[in-house]
C-alpha positions, 0 to 999 in steps of 0.5 A, spaced: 500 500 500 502 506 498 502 510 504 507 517 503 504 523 502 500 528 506 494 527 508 487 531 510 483 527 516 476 531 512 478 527 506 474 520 505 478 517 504 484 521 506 490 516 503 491 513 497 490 506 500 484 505 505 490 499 508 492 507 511 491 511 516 492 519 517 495 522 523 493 528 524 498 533 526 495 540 525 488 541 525 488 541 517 493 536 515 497 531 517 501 523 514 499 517 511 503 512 515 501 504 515 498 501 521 503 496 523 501 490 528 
């Protein structure tokens, strides 16, 4: 899964994989990363 770039939690789906997460880390933007575990 691709999981770079940045990301918006307002976005649905916000990453470009729904495997990825988006971690918020100002209120209008923040990372895709892949949750592991």
């Amino acid at each position: 899964a691709d999981c770079s770039g940045a990301c918006s939690p307002f976005e649905m789906p916000p990453c470009r994989s729904t495997d990825c997460r988006c971690i918020p880390i100002v209120l209008v933007g923040g990372f895709c990363i892949y949750p592991t575990g």
